[in-house]
KOLTORKE-73814 format. One record per residue: residue in one letter; x, z, y of N, C-alpha, C, CB in turn. Coordinates in steps of 0.02 Angstrom, whole numbers, plus 50000, padded with zeros to 5 digits. Glycine has a CB too. Layout:
// residues N
AXZYXZYXZYXZY;...
This chain:
// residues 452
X516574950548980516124949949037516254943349072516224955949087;X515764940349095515774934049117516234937449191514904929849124;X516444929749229516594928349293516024928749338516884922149297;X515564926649343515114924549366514624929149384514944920549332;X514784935049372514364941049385513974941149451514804947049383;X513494942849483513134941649513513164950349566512544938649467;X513144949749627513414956949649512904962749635513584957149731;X512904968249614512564974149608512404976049643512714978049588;X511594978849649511384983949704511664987849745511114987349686;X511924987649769512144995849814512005001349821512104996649864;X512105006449807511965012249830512055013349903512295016249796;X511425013949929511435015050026510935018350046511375008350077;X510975021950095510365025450133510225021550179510465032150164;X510515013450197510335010750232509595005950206510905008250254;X509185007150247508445004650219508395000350259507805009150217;X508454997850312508524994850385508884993350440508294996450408;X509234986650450509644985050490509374977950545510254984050445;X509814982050586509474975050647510064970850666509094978150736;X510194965550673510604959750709510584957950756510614955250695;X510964958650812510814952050870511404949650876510534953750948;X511534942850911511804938450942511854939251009511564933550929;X512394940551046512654941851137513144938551150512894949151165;X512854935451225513624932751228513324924051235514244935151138;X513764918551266513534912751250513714909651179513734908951299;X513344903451181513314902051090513824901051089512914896451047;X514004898650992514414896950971514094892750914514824901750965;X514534887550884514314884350832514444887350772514504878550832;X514104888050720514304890350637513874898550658515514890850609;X513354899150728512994904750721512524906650679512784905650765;X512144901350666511834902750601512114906450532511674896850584;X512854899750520513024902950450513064911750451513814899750427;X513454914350516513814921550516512884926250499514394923750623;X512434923150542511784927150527511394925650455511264925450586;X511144920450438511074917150400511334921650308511444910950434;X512024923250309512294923550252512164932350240513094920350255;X512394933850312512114943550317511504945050303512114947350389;X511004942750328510174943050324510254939750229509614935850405;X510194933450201510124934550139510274941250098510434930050118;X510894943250085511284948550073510894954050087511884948550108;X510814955250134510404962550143509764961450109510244964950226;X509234955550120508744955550107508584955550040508554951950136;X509214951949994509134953549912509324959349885509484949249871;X509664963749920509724970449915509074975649932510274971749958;X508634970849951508154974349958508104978950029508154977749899;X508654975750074508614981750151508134975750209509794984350201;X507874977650229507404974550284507924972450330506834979650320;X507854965250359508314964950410507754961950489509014958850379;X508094966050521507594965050581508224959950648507234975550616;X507954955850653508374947850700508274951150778507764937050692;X508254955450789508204956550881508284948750908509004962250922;X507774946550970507994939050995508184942251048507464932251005;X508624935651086508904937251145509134944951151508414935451195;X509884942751122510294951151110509944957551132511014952051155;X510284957951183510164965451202509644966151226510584968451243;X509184962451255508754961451311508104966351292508554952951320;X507634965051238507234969051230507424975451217506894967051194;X507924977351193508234984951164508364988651223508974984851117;X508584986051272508834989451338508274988751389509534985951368;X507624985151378507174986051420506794992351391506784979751429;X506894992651323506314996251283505955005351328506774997951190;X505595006651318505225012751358504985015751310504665011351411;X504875023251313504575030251285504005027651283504615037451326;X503755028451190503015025951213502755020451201502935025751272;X503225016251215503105007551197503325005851122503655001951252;X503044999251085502844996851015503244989451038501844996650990;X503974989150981504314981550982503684978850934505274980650941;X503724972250987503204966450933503774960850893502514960150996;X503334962950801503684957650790503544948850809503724958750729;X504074946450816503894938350858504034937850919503154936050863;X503894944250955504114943551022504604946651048503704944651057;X504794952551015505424954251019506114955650963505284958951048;X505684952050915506134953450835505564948850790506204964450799;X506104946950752505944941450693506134945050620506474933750703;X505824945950567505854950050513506344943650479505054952950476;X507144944050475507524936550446507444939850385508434933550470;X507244944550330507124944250246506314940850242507154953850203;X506144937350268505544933950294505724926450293505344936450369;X506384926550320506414916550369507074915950309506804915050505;X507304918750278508204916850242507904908750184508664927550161;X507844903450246507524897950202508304892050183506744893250260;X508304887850160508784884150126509044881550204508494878250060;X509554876850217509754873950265510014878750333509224869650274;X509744885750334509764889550397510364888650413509594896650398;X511004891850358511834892750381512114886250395512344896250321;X511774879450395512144874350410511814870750479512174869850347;X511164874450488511004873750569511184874850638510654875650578;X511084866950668511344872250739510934876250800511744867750784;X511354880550853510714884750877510954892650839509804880750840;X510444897550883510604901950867509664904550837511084905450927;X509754905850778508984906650769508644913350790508814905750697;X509034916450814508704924950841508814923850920509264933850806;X509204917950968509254916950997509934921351053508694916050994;X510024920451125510554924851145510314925951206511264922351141;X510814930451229510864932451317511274937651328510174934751355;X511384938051396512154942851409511944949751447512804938251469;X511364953951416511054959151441511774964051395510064959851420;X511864969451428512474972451411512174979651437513214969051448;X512254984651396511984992451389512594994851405511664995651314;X513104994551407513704996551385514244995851470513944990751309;X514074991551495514434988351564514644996051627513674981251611;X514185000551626514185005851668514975010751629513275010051665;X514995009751580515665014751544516265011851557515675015451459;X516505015451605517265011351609517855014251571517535010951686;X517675023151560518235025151541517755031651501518865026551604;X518295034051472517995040551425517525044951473518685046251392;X517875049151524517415052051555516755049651563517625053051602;X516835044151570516065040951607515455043151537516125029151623;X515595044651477515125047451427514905053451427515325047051374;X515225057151487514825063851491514125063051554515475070751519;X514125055851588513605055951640512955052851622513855052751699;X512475054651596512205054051577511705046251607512115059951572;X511835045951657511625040951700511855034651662511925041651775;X512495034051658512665028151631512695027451556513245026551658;X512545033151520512495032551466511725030051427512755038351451;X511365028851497510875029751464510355022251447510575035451502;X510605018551456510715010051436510725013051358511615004551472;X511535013351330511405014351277511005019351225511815013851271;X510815026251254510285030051210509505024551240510245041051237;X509485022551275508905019751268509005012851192508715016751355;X509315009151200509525003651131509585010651061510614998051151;X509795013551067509625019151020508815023051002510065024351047;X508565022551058507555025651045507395018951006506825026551144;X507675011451044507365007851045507415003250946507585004551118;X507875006850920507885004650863507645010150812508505001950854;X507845015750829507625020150784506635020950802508175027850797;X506605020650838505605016750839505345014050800505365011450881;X505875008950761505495004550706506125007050638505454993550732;X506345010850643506565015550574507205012050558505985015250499;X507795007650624508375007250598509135010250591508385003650611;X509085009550536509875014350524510505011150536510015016950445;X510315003950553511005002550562511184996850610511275001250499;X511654995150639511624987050696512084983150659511964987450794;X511924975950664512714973150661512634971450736512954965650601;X513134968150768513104964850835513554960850825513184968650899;X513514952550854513834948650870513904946850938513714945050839;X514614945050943514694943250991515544942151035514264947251012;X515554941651093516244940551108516514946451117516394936551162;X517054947351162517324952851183517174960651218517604950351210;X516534954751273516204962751283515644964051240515904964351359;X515494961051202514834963551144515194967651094514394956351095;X515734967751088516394972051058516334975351088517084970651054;X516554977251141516794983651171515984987351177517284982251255;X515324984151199514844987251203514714992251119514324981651227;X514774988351077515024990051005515224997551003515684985350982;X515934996751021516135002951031516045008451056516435002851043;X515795007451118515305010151175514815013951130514895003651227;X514565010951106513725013451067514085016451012513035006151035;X514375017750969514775021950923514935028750961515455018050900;X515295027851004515635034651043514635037051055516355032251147;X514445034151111513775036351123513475039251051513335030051153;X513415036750987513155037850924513665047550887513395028250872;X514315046950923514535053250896514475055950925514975054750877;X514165056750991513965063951043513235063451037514235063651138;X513065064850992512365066250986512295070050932511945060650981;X511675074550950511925080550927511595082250863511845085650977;X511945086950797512025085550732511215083650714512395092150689;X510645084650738510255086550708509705078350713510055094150738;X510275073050760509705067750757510235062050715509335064850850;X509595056850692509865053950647510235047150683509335052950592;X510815047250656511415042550704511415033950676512385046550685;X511355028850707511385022350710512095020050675511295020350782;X512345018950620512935014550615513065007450657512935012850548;X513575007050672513684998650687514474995550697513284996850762;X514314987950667514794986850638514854978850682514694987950555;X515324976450708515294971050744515574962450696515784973550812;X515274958950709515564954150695515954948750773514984951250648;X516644946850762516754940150787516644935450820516744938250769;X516444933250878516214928050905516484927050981515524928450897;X516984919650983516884917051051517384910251028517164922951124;X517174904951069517654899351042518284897451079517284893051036;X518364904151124518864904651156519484907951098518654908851222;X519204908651020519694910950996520154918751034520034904650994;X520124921251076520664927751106520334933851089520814927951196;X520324932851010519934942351005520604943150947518724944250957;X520964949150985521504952250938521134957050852521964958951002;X521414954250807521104957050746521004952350688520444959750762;X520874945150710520664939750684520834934850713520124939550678;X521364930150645521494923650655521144920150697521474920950607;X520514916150683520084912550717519584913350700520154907350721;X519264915450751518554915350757517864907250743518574917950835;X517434912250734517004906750698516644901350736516474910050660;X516664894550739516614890650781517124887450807516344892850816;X517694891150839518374887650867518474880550828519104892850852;X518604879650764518714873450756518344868350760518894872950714;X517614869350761516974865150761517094865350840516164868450723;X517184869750902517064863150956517944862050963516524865651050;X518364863550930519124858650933518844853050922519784859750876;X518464852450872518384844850834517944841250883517974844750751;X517354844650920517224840650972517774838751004516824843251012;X517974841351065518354840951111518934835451116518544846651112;X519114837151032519654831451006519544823651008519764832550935;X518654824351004518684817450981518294814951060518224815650894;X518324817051087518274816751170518764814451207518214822851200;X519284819351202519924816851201520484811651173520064820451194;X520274809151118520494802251079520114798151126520254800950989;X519404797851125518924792451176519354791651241518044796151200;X519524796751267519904796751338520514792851328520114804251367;X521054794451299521544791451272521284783251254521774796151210;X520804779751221520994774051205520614771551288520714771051122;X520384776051308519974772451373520574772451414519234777051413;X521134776951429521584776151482522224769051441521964785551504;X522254768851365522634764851329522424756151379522384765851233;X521914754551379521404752751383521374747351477520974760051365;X521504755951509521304752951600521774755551619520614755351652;X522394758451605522934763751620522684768851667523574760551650;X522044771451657521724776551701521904782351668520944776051712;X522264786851699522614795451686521714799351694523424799151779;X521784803851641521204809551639521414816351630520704808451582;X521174822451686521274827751677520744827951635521354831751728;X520694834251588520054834851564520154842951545519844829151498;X519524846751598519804853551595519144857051561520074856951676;X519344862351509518974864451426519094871551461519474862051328;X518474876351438518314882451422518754885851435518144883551368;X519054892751452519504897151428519964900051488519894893751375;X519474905151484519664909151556520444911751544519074916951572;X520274917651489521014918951487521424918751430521134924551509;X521194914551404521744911751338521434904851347521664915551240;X522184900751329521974893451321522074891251227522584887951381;X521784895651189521674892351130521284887451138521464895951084;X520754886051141520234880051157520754873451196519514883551222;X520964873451236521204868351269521754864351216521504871151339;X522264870651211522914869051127522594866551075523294876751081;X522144869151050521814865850987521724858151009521024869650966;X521184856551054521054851051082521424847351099520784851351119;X522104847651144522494843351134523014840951098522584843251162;X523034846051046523374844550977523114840750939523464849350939;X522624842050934521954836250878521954831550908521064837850867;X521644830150963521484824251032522244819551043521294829851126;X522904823751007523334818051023523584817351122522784810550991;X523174822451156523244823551202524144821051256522984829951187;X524204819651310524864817351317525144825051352524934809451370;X524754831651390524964837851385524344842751409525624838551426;X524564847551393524224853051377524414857351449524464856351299;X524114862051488524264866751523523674871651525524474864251584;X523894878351508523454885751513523734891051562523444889851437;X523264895351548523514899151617524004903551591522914903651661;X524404903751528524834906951503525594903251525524634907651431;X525314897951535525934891251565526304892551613525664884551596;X525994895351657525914897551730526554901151728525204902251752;X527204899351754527854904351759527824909151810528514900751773;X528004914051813527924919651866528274915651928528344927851843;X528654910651932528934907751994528424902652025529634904151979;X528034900451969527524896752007526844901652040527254891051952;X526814907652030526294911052071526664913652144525964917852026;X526144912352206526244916952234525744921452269526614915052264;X525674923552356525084927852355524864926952430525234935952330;X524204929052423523864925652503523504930452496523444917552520;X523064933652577522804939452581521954935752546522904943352670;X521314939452530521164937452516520424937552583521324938652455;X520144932252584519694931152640518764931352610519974922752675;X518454931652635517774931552645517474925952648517624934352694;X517304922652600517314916252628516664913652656517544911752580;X516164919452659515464917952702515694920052766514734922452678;X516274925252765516254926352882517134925352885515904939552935;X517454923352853518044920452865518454926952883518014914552921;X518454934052863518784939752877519244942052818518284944852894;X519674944552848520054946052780519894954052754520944944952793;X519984952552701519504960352644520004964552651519304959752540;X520054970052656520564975752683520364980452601520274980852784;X521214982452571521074985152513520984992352537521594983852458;X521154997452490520885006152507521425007652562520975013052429;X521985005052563522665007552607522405005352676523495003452585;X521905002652654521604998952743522124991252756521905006852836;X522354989752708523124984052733522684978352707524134984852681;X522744971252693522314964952663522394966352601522534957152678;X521884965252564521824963952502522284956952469521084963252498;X522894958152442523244952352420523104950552364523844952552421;X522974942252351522684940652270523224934352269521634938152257;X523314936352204523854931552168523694924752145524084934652109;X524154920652173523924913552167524244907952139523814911652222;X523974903352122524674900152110524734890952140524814900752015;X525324893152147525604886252195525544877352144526694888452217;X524894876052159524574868752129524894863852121524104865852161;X525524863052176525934858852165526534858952092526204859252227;X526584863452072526994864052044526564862651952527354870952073;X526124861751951525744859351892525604852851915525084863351872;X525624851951970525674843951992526154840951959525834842452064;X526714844551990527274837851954527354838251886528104837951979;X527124843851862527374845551784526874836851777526984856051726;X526374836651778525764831051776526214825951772525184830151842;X526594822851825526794817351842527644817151826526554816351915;X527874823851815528404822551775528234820051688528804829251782;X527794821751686527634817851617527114811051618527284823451566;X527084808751643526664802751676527414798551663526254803751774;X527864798751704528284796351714528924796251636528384799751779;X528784801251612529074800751561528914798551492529244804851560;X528264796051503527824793151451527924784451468526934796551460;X528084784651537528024777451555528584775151533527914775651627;X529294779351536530084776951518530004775251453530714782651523;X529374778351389529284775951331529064769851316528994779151306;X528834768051366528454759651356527444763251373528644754951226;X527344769151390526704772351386526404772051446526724778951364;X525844768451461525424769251516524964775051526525074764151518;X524644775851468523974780751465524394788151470523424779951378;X523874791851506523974798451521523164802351518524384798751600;X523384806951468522634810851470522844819351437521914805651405;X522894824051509523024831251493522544835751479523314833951540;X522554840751459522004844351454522304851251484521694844251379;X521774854851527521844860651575521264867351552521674857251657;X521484871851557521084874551525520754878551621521474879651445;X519994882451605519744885051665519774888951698519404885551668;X520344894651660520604900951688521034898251748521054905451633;X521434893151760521724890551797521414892151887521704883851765;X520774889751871520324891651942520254897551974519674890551935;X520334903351940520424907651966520874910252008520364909651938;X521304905252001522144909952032522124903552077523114911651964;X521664901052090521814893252156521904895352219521124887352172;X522354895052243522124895652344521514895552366522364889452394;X521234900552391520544895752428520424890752476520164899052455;X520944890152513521014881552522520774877652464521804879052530;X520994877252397521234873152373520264874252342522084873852334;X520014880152306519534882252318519014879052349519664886252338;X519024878852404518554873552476518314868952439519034868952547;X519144865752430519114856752428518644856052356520104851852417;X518584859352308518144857752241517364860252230518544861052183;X517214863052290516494863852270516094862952333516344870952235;X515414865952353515004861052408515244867852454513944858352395;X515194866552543515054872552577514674877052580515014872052614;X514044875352552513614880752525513934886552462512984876552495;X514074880952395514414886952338515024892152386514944881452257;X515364888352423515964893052441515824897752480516494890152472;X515514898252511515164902852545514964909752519514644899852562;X514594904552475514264910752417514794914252361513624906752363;X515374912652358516044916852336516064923552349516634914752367;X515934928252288516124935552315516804938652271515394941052303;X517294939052297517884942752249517744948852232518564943552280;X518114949552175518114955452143518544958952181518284955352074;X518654966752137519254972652175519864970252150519184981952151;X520024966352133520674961352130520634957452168520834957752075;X520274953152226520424949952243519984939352217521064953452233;X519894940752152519764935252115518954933552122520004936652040;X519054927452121518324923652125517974921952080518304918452150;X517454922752055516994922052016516884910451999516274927552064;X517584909651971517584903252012517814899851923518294902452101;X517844901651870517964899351792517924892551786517444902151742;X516944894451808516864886251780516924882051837516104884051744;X517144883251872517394878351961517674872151920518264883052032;X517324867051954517784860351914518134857751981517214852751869;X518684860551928519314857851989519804853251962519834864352021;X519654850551914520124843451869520014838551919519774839951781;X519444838051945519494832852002519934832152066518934832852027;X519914840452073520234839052125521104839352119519934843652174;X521324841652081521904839752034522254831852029521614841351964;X521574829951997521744821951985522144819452036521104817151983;X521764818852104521804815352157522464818352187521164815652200;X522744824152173523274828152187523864822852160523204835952149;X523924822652097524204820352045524254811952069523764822451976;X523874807552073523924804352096524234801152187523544804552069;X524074805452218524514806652276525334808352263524194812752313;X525424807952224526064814852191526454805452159525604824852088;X526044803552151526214799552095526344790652141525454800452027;X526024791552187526164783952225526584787652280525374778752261;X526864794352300527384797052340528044792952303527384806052338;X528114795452241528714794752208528754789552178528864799252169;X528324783352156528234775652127528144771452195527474774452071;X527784773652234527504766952286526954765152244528074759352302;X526724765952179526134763252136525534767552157526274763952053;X524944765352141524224770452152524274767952054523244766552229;X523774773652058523664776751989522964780451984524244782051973;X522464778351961522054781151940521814787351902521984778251927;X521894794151949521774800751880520864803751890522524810451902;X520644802751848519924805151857519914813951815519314798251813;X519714815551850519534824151831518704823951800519564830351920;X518744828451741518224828751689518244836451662518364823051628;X517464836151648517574844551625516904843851570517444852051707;X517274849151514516964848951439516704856251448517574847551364;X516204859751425515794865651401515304867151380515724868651425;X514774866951428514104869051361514074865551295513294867251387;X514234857251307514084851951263514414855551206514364844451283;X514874857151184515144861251123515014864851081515434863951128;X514584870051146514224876351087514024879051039513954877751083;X513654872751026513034871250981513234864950925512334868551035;X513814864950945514094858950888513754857250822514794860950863;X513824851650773513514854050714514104855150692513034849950671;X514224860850655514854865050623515304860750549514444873450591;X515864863250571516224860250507516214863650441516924859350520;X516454860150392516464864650331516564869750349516884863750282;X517384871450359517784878050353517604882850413518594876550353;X517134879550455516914885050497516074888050475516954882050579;X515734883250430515344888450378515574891350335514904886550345;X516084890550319516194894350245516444901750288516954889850179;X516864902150341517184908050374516514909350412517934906550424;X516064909050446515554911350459515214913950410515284907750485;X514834910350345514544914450307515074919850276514184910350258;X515654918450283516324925650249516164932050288517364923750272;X516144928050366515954934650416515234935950400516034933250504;X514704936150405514204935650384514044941450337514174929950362;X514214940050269514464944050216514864948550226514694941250176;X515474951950265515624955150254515264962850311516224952050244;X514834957950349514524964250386513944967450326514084961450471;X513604962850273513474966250229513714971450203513424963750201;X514444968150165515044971450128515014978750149515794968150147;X515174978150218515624986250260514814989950269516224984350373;X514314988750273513834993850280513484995950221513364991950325;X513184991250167512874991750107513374993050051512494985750096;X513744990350058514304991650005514834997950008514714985450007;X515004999250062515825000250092515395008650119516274992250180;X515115007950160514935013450189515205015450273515155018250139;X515375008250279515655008450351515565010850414515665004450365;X515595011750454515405012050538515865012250599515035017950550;X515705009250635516395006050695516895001550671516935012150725;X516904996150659517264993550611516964986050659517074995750518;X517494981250642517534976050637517564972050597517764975350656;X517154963850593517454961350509518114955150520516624956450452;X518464954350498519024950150500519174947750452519494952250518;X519314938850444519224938750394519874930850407518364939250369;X520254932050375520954929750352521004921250341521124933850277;X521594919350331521524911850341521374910050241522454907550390;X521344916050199521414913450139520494918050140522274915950080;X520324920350185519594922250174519214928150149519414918550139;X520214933150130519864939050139519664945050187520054940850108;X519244945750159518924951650206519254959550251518434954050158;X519544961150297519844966150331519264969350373520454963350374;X519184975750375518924980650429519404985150480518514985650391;X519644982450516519764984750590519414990450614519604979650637;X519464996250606519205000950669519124998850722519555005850687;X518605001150788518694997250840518984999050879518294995350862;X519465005850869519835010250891520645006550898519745016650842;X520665000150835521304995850838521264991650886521454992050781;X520704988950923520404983050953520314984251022519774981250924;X520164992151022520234992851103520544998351132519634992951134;X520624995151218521015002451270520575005851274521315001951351;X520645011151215520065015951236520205021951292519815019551169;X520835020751340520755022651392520255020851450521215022151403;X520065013051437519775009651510519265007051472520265003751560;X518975008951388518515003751343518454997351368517805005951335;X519004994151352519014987351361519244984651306519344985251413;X519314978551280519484974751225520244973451234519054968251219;X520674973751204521234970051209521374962151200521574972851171;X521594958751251521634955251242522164948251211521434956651272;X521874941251184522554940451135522414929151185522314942950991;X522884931251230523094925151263523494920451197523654927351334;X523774914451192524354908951163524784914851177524554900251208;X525494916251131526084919151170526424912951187526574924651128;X526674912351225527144908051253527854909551203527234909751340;X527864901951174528664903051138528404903151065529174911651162;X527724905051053527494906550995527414897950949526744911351013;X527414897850889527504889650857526704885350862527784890250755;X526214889550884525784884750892525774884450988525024887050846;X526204887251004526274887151091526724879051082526904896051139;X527294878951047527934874351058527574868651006528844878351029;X527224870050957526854863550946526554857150992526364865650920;X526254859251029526174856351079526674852951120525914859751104;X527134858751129527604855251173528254848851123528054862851216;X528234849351065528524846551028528104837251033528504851650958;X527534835451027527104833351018526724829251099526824838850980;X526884831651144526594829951191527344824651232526234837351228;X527114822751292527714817851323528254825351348527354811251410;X528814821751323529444828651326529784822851408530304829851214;X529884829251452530344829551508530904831551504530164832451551;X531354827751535532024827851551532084833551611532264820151572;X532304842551575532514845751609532894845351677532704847751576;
């Protein structure tokens, strides 16, 4: 028998599957859709592209007819040459979420909040589908899961939705899988952003914060300044428990302080700015004892969250701050706050205290521009892997609730999503840098080393 064998039909009762994309983009989105839709479609299963994720499925009504074109694209229709190496998402995205009202198990006996997801359930079985994949980040995961549990309390006699999630955020922090698809395509941006910065500070001896994606893992930022040659790296995993401390938390439209259930202030954990200051300028300074002028760090955006609101104020207009509402922690809706600027000028104050010199640090911030990257090899080839294996686990495998994961040598793993999440609180688990870990101390090996 030849090598070259070509894959066999399947045996499946699956006749019809739908895809969407949730969540903001990522680059190599095509390949992951792109390679699934072929696959199914030469198998002969209809694949139906839902646009803009969740959005039409969770509007859908008793009664009402999905149009194709306007709310779904037939992709065993569009699977044309070039798609998996395009950028863009061709079924398109958005962060409509069915799933957000379930916080914990109980909450599946109330029918109220369950009912987001049996509606995405009328709304596919309407046009005769048996099965979902969903892409997406962490909570398009957990919604995932969500809609499974919802799919086994229903009762024996109606016909049940499989679904199987694929992968996606370029924040890299989904426990299950090495790296996710895209991460290296915007590293490779970012990197070469960061080289530009570097020969520009080589150049004018102008220092650059430059603060990248990544609320709560700083993979994105590590990658980037490992590639980028970066002079250091700081994430919010950096953050030593001695450098946080805690302030009550305030109102910042009537200046009152938020009283938690005990009736006492709401205390939110913060952390003391100075002390990433000097880390800054202790390596400024120790780059300079090398013969090194240029300084260019990279910060990742989770950082903003844990800022003083003082510190807060000083980085955005009086209008945005105003409009600040904390969560029941305490925390501000404040990610993409660009606060490298106001850092810089920190850093530089920090820095003609202890020289008598002024020093130039300009604050910069990288994100959407990435998204949409045009993708690298190895992040099509692991996209179309993921891609394929949501084929694999439904047409082939016989899967459902499952995740696809797919290895640094490219083979294929299914994860329950039962491994993936607290299915006490249905939330995702999450997978920060460990600190101490060899791509944590890479960095630190590699970047300007301080004299303890």
């Amino acid at each position: 028998m030849s090598n070259l064998v070509s894959p066999q039909i399947p045996k499946t009762d699956i006749k019809k599957v739908a895809i969407l994309f949730s969540g903001g983009p990522a680059p190599t989105a095509n390949s992951v859709i792109g390679s699934a839709a072929l696959c199914f479609a030469r198998a002969g299963i209809e694949v139906y592209g839902f646009k803009n994720g969740y959005t039409h499925l969770v509007n859908f009504q008793d009664g009402s007819t999905l149009e194709e074109g306007k709310h779904y694209i037939r992709l065993d229709k569009r699977i044309e040459e070039g798609i998996r190496t395009s950028r863009g998402i061709i079924i398109g995205t958005a962060r409509a979420n069915p799933g957000k009202m379930l916080k914990n198990p109980l909450d599946l006996k109330d029918t109220e909040k369950t009912a987001p997801l049996l509606t995405v359930y009328k709304a596919l079985r309407s046009l005769g589908i048996d099965a979902l994949i969903s892409i997406g980040g962490d909570d398009t995961l957990t919604t995932a899961a969500k809609f499974k549990l919802v799919m086994d309390a229903l009762p024996d006699t109606e016909k049940r939705v499989k679904v199987v999630h694929l992968p996606k955020t370029i924040d890299n922090d989904y426990k299950g899988i090495d790296f996710t698809f895209g991460y290296f395509t915007a590293v490779e941006m970012l990197a070469l952003e960061i080289r530009n910065l570097l020969a520009d500070s080589e150049a004018t001896e102008t220092g650059y914060i430059s603060q990248v994606m990544g609320r709560k893992a700083a993979w994105l930022a590590y990658g980037a300044a490992i590639a980028g040659e970066a002079s250091l790296v700081i994430g919010l995993e950096d953050i030593h428990r001695n450098w946080y401390d805690a302030e009550p938390t305030v109102d910042p439209e009537t200046g009152n302080k938020i009283l938690g259930k005990d009736g006492k202030p709401l205390m939110r954990q913060v952390v003391d700015l100075q002390k990433v200051v000097d880390r800054c300028v202790d390596v400024i300074q120790a780059r300079e004892a090398e013969g090194k002028t240029a300084f260019v760090a990279v910060v990742s955006e989770g950082l903003a969250e844990y800022l003083p609101l003082s510190e807060i104020k000083m980085c955005c207009s009086d209008d945005e701050y105003r409009s600040l509402k904390p969560d029941t922690f305490g925390h501000f809706p404040v990610s993409q706050l660009k606060y490298s600027s106001r850092l810089g000028r920190l850093i530089a104050e920090e820095y003609k205290k202890r020289t008598g010199k002024s020093k130039k640090v300009v604050g910069l911030q990288f994100g959407y521009e990435i998204r949409c990257h045009q993708s690298t090899a190895f992040d099509v080839v692991l996209g179309s892997q993921i891609g394929v294996g949501g084929y694999k686990a439904l047409a082939e495998l016989g899967k459902n609730g499952v995740m696809i994961s797919v290895g640094g040598t490219m083979d294929i793993k299914y994860p329950a999503f039962e491994e993936l999440i607290d299915m006490s609180r249905l939330r995702a688990h999450e997978r920060p840098i460990s600190v101490g870990s060899d791509i944590h101390q890479l960095a630190r090996y590699i970047e300007g080393w301080v004299k303890e």
